[in-house]
PDB file of N, H, CA, C and O in Angstrom:
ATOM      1  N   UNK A   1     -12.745  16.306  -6.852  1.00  0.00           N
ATOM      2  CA  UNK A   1     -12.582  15.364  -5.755  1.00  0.00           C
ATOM      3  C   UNK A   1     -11.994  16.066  -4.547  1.00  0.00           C
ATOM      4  O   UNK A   1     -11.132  16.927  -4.720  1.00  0.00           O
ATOM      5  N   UNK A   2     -12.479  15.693  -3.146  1.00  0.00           N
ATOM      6  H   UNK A   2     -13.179  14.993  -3.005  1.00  0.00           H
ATOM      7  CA  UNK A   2     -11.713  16.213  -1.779  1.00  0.00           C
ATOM      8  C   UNK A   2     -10.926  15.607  -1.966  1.00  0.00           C
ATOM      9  O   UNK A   2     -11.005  14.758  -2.854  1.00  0.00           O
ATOM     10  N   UNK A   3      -9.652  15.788  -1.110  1.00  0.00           N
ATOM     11  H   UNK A   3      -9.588  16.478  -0.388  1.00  0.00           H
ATOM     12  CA  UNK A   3      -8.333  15.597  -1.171  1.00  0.00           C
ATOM     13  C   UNK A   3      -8.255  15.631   0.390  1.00  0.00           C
ATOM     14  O   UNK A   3      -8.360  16.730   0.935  1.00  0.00           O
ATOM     15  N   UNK A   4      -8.057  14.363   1.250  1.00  0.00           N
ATOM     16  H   UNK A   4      -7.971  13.470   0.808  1.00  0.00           H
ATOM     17  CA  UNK A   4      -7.710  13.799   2.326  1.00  0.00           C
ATOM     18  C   UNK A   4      -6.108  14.362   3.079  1.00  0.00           C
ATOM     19  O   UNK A   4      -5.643  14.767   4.144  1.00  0.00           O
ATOM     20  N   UNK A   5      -5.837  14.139   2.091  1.00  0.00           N
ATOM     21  H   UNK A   5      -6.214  13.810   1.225  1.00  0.00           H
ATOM     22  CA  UNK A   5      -4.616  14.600   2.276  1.00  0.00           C
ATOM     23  C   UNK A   5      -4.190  15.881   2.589  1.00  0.00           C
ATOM     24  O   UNK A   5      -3.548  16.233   3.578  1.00  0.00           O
ATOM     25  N   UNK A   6      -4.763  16.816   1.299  1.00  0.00           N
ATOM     26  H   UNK A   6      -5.285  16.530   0.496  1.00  0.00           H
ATOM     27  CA  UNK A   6      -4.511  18.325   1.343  1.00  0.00           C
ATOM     28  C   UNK A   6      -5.177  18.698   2.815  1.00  0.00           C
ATOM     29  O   UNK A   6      -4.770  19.709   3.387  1.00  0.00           O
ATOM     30  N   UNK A   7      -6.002  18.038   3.304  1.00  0.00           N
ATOM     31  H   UNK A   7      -6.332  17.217   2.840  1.00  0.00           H
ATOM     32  CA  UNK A   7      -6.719  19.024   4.391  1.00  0.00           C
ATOM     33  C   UNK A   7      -6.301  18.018   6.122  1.00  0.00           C
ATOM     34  O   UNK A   7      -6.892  18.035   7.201  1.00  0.00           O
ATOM     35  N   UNK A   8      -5.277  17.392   5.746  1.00  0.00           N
ATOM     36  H   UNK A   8      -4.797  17.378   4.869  1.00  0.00           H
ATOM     37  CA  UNK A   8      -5.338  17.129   7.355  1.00  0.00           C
ATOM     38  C   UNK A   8      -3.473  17.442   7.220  1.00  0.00           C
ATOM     39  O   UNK A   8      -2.911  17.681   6.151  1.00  0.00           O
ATOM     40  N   UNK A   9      -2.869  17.372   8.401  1.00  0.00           N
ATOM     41  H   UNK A   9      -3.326  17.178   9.270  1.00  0.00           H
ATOM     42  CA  UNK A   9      -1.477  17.485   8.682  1.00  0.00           C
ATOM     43  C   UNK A   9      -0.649  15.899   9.240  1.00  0.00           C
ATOM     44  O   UNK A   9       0.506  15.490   9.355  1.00  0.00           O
ATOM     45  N   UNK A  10      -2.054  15.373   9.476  1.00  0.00           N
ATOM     46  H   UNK A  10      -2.993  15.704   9.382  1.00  0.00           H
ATOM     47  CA  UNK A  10      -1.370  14.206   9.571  1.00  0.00           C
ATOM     48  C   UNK A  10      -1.095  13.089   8.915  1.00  0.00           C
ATOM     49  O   UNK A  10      -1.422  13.607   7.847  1.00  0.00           O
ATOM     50  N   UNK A  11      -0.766  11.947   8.578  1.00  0.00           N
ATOM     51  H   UNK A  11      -0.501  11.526   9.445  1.00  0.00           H
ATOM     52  CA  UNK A  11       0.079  11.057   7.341  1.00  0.00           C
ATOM     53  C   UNK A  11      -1.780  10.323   7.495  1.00  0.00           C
ATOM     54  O   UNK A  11      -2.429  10.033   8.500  1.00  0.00           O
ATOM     55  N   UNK A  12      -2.172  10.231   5.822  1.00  0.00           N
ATOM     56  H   UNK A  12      -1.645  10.467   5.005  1.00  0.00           H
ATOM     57  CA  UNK A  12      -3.003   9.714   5.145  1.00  0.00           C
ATOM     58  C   UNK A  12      -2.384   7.970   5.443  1.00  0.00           C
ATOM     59  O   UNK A  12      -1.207   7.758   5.152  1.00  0.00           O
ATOM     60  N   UNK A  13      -2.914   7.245   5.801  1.00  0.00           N
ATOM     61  H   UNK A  13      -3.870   7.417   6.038  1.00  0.00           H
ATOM     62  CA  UNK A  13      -2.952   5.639   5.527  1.00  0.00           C
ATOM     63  C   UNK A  13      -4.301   5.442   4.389  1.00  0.00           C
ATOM     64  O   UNK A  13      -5.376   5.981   4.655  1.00  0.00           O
ATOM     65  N   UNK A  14      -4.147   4.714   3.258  1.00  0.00           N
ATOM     66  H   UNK A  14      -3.275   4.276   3.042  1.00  0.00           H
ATOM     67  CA  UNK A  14      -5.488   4.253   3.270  1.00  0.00           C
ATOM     68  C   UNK A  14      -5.760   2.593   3.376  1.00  0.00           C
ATOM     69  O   UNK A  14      -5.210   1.621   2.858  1.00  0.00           O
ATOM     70  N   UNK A  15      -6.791   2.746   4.230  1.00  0.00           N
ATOM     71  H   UNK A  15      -7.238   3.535   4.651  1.00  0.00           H
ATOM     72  CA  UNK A  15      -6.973   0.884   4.004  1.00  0.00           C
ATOM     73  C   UNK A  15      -8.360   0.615   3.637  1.00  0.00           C
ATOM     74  O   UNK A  15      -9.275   1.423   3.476  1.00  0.00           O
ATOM     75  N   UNK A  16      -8.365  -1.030   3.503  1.00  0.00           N
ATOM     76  H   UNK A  16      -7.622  -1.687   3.634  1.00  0.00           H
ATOM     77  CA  UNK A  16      -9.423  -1.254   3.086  1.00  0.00           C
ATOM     78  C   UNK A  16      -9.870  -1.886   1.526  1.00  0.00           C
ATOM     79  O   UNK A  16      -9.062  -1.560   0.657  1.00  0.00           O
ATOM     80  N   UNK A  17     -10.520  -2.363   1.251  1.00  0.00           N
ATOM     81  H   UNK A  17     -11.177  -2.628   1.957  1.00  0.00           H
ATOM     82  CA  UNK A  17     -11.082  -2.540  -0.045  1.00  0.00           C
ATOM     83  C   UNK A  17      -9.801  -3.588  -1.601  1.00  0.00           C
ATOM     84  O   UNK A  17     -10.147  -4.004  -2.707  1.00  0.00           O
ATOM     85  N   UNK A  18      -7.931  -3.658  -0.679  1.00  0.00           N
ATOM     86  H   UNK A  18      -7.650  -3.321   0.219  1.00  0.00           H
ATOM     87  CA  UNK A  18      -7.903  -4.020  -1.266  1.00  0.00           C
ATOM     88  C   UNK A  18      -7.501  -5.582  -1.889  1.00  0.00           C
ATOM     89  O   UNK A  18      -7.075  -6.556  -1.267  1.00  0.00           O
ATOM     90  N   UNK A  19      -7.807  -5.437  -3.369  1.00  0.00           N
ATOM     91  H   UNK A  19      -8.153  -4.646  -3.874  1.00  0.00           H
ATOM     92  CA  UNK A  19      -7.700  -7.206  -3.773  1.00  0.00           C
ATOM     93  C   UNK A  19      -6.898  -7.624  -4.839  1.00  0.00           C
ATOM     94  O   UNK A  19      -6.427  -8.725  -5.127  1.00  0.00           O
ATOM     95  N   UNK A  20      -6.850  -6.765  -5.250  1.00  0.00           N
ATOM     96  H   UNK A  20      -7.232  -5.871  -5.016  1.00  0.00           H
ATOM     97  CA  UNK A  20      -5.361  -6.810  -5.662  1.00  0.00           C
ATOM     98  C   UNK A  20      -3.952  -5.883  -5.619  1.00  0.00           C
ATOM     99  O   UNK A  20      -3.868  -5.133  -4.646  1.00  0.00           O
ATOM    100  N   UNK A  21      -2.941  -5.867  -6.495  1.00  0.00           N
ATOM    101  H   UNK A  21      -3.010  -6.476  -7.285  1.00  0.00           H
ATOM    102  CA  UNK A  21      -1.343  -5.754  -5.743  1.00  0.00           C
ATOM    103  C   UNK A  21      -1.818  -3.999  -6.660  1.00  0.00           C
ATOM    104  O   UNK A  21      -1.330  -2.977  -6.177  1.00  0.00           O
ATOM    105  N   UNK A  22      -2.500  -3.914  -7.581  1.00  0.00           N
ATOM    106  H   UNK A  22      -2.896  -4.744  -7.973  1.00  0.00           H
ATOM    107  CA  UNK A  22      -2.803  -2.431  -8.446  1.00  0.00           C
ATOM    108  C   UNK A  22      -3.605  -1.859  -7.493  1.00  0.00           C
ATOM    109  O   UNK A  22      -3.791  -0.676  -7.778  1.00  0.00           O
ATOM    110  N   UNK A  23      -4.277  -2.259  -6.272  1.00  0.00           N
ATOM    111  H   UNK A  23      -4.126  -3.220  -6.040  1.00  0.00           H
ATOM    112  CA  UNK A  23      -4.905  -1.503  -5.336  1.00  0.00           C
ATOM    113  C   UNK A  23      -3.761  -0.554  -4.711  1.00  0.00           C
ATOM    114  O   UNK A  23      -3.943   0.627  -4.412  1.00  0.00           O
ATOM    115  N   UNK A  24      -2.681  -1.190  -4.578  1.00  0.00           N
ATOM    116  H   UNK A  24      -2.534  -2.148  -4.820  1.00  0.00           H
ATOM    117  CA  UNK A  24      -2.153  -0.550  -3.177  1.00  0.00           C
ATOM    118  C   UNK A  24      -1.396   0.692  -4.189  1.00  0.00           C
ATOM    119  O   UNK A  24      -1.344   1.905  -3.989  1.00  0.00           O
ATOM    120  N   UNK A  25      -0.799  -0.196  -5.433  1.00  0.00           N
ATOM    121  H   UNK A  25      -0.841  -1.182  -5.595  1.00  0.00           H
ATOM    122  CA  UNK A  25      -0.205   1.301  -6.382  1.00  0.00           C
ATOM    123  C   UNK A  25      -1.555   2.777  -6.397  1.00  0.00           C
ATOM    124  O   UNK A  25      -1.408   3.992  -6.261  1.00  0.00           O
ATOM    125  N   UNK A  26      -2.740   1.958  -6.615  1.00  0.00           N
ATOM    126  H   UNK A  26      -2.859   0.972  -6.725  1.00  0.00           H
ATOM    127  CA  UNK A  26      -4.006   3.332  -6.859  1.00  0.00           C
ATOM    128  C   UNK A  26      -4.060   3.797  -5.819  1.00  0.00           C
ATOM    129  O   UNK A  26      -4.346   4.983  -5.985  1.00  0.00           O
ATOM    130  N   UNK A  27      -3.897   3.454  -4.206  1.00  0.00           N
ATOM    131  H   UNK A  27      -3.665   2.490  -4.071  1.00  0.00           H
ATOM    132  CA  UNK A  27      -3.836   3.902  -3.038  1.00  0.00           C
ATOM    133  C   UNK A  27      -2.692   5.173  -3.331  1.00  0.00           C
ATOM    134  O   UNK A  27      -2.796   6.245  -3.927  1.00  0.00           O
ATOM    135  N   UNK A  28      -2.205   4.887  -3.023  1.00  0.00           N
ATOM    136  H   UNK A  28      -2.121   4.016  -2.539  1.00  0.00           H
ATOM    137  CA  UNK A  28      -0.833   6.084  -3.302  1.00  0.00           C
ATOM    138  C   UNK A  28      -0.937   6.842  -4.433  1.00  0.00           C
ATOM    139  O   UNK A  28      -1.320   8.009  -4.352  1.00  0.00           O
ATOM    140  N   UNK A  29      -0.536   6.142  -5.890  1.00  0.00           N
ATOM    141  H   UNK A  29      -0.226   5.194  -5.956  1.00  0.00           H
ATOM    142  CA  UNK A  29      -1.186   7.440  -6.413  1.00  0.00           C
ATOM    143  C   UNK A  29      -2.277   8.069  -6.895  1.00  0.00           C
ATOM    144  O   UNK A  29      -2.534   9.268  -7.005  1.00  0.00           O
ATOM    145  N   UNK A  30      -2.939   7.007  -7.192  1.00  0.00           N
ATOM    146  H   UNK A  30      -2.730   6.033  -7.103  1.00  0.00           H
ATOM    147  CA  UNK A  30      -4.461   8.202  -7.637  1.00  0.00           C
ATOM    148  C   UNK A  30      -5.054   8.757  -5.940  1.00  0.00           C
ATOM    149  O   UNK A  30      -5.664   9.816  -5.790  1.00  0.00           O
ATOM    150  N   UNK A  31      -4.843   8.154  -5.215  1.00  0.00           N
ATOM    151  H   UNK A  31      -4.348   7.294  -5.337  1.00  0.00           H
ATOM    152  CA  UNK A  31      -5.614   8.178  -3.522  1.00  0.00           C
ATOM    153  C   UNK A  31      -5.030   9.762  -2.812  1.00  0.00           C
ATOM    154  O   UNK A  31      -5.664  10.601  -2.173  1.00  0.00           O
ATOM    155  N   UNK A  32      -3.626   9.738  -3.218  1.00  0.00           N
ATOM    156  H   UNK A  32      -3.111   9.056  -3.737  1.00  0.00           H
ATOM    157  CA  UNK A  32      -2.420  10.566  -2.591  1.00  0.00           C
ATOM    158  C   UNK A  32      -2.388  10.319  -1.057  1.00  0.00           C
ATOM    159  O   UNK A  32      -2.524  11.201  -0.209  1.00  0.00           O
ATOM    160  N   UNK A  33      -2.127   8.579  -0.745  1.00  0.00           N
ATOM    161  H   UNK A  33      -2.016   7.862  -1.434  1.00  0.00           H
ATOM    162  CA  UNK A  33      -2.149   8.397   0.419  1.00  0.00           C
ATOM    163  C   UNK A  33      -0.614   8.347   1.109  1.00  0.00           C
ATOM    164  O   UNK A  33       0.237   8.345   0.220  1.00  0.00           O
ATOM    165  N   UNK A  34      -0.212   8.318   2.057  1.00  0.00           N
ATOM    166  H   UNK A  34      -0.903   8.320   2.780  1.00  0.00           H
ATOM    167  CA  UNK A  34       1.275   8.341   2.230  1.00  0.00           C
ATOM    168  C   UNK A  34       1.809   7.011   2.370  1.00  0.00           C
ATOM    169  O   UNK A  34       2.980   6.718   2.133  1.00  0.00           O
ATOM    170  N   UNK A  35       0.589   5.921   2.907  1.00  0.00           N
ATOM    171  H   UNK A  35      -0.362   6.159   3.100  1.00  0.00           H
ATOM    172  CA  UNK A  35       0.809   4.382   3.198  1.00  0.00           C
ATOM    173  C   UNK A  35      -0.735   3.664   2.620  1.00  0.00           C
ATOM    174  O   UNK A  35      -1.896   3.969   2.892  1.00  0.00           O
ATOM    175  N   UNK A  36      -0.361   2.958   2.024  1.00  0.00           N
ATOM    176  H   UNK A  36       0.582   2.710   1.803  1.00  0.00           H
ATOM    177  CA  UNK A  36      -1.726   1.899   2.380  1.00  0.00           C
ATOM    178  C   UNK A  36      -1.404   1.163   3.154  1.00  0.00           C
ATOM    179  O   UNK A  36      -0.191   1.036   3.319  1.00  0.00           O
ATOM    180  N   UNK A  37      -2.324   0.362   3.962  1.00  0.00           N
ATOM    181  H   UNK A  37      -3.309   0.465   3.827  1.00  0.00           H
ATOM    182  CA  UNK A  37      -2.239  -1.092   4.459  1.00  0.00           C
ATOM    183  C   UNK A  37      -3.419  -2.175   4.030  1.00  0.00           C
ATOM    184  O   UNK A  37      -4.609  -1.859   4.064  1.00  0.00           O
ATOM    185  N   UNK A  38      -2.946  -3.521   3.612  1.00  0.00           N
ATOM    186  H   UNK A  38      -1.980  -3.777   3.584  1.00  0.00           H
ATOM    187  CA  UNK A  38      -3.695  -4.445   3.900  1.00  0.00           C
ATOM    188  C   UNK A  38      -3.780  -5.918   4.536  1.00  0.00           C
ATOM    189  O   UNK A  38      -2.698  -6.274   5.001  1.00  0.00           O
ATOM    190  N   UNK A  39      -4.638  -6.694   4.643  1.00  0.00           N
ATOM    191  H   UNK A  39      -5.518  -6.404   4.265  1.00  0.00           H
ATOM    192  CA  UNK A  39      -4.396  -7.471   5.593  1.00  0.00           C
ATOM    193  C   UNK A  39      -5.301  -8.946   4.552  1.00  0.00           C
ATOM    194  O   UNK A  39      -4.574  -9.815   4.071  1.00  0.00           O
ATOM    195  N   UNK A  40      -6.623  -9.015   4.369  1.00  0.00           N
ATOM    196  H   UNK A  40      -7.213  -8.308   4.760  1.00  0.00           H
ATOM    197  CA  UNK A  40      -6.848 -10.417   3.681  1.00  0.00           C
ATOM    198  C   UNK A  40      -5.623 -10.226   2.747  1.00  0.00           C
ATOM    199  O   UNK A  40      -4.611 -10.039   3.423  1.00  0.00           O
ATOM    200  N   UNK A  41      -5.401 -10.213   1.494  1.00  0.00           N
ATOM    201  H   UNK A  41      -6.223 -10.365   0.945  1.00  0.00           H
ATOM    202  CA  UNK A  41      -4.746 -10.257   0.745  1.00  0.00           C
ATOM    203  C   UNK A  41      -3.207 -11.153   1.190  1.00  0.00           C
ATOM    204  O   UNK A  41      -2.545 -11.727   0.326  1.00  0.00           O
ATOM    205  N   UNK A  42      -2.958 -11.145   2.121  1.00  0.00           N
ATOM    206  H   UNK A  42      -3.495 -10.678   2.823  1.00  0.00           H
ATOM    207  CA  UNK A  42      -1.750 -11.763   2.885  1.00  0.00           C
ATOM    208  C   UNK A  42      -2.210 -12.555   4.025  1.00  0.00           C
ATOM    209  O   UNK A  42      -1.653 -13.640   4.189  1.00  0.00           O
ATOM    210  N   UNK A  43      -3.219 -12.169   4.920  1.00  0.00           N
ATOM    211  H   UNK A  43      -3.672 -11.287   4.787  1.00  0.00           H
ATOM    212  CA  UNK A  43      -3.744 -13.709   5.423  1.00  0.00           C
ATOM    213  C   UNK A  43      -3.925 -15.062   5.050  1.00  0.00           C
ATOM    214  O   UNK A  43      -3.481 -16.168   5.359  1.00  0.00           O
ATOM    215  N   UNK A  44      -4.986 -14.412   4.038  1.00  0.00           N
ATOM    216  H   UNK A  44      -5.347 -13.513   3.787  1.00  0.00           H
ATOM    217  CA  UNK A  44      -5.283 -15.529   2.958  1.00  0.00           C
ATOM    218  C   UNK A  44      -4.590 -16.391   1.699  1.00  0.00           C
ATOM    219  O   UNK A  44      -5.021 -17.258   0.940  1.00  0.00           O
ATOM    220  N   UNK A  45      -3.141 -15.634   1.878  1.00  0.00           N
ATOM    221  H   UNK A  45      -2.791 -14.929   2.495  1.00  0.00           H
ATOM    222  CA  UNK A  45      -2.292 -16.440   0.775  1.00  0.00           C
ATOM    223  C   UNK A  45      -2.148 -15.678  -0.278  1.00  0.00           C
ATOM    224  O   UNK A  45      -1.053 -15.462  -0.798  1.00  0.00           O
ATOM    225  N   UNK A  46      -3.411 -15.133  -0.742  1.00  0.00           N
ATOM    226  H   UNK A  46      -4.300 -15.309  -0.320  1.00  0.00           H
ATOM    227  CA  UNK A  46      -2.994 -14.304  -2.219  1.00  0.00           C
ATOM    228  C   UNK A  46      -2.090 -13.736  -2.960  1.00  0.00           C
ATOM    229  O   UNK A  46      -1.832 -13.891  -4.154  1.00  0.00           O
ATOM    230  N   UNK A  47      -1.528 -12.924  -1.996  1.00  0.00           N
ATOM    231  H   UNK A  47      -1.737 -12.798  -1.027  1.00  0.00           H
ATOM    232  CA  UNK A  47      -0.292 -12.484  -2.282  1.00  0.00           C
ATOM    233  C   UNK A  47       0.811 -12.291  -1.044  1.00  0.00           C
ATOM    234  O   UNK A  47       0.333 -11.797  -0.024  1.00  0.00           O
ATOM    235  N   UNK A  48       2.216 -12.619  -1.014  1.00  0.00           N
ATOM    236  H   UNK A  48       2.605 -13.020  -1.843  1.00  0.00           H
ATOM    237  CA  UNK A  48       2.985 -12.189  -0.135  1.00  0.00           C
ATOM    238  C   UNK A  48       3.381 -10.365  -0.042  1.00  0.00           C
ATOM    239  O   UNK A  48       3.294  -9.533  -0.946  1.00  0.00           O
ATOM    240  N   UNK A  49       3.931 -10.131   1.738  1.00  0.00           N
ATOM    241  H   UNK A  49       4.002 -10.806   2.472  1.00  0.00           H
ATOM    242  CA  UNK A  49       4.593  -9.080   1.694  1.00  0.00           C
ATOM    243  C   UNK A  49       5.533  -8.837   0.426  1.00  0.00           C
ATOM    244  O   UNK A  49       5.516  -7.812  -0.254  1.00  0.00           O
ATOM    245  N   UNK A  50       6.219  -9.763   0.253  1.00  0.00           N
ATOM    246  H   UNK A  50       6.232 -10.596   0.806  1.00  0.00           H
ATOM    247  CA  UNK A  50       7.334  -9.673  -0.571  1.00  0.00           C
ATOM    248  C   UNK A  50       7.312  -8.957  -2.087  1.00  0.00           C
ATOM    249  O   UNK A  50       8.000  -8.139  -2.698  1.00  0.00           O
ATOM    250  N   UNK A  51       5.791  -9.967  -2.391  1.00  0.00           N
ATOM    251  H   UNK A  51       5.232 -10.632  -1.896  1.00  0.00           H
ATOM    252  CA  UNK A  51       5.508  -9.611  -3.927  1.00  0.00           C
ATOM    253  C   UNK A  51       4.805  -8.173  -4.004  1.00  0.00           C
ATOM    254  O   UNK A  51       4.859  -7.371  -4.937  1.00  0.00           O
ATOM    255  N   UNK A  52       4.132  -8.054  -2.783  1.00  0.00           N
ATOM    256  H   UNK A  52       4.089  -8.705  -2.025  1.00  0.00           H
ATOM    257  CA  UNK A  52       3.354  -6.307  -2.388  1.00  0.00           C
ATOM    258  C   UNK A  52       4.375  -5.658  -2.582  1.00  0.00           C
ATOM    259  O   UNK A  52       4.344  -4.975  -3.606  1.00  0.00           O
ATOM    260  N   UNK A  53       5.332  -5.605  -1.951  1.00  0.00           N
ATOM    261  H   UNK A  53       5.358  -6.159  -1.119  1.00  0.00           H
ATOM    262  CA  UNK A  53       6.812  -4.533  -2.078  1.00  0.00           C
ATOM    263  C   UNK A  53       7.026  -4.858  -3.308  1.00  0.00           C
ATOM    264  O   UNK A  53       6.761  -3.970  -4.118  1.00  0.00           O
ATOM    265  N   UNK A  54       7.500  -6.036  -3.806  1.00  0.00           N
ATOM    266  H   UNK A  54       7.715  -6.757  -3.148  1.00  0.00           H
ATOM    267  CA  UNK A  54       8.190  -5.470  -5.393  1.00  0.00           C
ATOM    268  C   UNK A  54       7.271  -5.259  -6.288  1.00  0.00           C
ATOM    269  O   UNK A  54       7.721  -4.963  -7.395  1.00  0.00           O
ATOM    270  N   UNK A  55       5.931  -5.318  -6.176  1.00  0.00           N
ATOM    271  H   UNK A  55       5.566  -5.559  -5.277  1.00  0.00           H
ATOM    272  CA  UNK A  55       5.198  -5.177  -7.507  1.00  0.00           C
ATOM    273  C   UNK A  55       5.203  -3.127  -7.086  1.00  0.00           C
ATOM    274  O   UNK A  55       5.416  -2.393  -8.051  1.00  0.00           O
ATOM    275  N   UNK A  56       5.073  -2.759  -6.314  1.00  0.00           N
ATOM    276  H   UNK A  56       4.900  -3.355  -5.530  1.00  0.00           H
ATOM    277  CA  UNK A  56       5.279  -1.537  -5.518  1.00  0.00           C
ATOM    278  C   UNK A  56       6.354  -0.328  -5.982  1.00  0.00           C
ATOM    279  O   UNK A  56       6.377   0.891  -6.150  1.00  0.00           O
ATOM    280  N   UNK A  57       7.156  -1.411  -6.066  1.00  0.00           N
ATOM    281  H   UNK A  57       7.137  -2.401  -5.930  1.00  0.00           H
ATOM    282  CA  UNK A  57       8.492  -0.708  -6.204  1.00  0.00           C
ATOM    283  C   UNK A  57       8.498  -0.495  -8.138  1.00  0.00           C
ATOM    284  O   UNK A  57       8.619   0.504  -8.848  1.00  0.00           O
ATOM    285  N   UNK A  58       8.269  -2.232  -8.501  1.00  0.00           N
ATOM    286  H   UNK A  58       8.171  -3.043  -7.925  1.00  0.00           H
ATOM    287  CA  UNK A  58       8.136  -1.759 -10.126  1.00  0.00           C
ATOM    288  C   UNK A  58       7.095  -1.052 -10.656  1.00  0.00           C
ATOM    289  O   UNK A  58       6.839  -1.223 -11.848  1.00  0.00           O
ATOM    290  N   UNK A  59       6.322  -0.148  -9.881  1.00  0.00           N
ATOM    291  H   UNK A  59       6.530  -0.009  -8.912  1.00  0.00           H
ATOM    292  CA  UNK A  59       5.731   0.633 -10.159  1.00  0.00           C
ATOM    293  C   UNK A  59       5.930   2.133  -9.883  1.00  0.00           C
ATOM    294  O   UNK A  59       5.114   3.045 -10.018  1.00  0.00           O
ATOM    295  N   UNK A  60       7.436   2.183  -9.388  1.00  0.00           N
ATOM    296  H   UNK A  60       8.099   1.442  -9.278  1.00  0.00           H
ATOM    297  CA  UNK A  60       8.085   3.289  -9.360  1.00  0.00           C
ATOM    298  C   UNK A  60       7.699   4.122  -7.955  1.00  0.00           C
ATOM    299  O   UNK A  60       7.549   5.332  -7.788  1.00  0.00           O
ATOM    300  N   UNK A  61       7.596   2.975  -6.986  1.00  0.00           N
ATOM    301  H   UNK A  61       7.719   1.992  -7.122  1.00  0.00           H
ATOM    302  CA  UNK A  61       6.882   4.103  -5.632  1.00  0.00           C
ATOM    303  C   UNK A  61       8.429   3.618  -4.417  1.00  0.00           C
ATOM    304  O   UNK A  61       8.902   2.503  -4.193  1.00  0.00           O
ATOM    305  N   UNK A  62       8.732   4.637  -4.010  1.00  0.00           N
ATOM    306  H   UNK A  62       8.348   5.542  -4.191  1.00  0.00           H
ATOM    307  CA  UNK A  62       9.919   4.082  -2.914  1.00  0.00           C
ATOM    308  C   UNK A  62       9.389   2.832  -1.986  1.00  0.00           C
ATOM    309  O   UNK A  62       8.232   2.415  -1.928  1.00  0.00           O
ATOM    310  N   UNK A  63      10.265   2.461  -1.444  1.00  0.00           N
ATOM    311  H   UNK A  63      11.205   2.799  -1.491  1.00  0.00           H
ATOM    312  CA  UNK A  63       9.994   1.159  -1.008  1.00  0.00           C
ATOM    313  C   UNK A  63      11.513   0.522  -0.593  1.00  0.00           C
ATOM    314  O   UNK A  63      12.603   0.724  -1.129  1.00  0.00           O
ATOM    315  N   UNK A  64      11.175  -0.285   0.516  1.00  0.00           N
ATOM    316  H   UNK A  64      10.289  -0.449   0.952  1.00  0.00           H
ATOM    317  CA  UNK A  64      12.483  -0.733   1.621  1.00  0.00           C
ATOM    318  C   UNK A  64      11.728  -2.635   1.118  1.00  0.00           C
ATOM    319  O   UNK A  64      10.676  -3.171   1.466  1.00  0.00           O
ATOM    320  N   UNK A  65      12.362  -2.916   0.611  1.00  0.00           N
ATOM    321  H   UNK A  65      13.216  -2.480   0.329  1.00  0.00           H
ATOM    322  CA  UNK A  65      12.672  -4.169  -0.139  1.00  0.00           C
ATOM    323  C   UNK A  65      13.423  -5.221   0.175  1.00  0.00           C
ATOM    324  O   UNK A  65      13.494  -6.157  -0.621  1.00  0.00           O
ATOM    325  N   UNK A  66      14.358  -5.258   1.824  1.00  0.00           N
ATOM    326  H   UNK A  66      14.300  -4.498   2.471  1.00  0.00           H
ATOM    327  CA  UNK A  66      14.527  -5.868   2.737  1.00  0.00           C
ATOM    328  C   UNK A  66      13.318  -6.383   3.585  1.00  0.00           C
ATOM    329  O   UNK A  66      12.333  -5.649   3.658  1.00  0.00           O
ATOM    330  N   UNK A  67      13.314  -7.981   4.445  1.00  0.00           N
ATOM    331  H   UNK A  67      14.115  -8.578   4.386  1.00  0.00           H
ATOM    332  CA  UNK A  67      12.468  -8.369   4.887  1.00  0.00           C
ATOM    333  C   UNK A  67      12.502  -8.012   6.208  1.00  0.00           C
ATOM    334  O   UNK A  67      12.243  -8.996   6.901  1.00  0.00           O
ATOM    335  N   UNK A  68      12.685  -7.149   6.775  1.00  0.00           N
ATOM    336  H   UNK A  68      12.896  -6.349   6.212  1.00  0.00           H
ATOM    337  CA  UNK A  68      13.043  -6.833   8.620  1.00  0.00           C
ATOM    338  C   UNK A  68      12.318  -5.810   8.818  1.00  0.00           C
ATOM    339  O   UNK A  68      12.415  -4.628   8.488  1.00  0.00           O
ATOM    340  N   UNK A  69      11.426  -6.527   9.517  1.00  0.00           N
ATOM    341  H   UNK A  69      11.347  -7.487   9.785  1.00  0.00           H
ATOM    342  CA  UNK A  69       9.845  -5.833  10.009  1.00  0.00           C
ATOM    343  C   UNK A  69       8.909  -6.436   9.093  1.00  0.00           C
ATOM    344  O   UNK A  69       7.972  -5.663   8.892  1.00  0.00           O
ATOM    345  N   UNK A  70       8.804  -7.523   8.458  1.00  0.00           N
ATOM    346  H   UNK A  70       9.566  -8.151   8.621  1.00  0.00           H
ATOM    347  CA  UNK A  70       7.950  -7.985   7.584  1.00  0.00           C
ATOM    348  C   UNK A  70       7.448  -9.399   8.099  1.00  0.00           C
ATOM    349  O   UNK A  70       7.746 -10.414   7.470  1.00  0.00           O
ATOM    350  N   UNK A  71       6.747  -9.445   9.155  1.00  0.00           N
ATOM    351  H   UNK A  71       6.505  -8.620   9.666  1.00  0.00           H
ATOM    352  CA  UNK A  71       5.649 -10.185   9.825  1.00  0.00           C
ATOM    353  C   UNK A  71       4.847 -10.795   9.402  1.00  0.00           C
ATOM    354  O   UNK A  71       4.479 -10.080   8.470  1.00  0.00           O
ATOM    355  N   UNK A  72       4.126 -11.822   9.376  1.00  0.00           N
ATOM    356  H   UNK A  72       4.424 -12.403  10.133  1.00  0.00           H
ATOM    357  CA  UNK A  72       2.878 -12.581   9.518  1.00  0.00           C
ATOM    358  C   UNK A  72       2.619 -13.678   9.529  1.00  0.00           C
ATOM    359  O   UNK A  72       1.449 -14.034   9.669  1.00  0.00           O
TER     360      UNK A  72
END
């Protein structure tokens, strides 16, 4: 597999594609992205910021788990 990461200097985001809260964990680590972002998933109700961060965090990825800067 290319590796996005290995070949640019600047911070990997990945977005896109996801639909559930195991997307954003596979973003980071199988992806080796530095951030994901998503956006239906929290428009639409599915899931909150809140539960994105802690399902995040109990998956052992750092994470700021205070709500300040947490919009929508």
């Amino acid at each position: 597999k290319w590796k996005i990461d290995a070949a640019s200097t600047a911070p990997v985001i990945a977005s896109g594609g996801v639909g559930t809260l195991d997307h954003l964990v596979e973003g980071i680590r199988d992806g080796h992205a530095g951030a994901v972002l998503a956006a239906s998933i929290f428009h639409f109700g599915t899931y909150s910021i809140a539960e994105a961060k802690s399902h995040m965090a109990r998956a052992g990825l750092p994470m700021r788990l205070d709500s300040s800067g947490d919009r929508l």
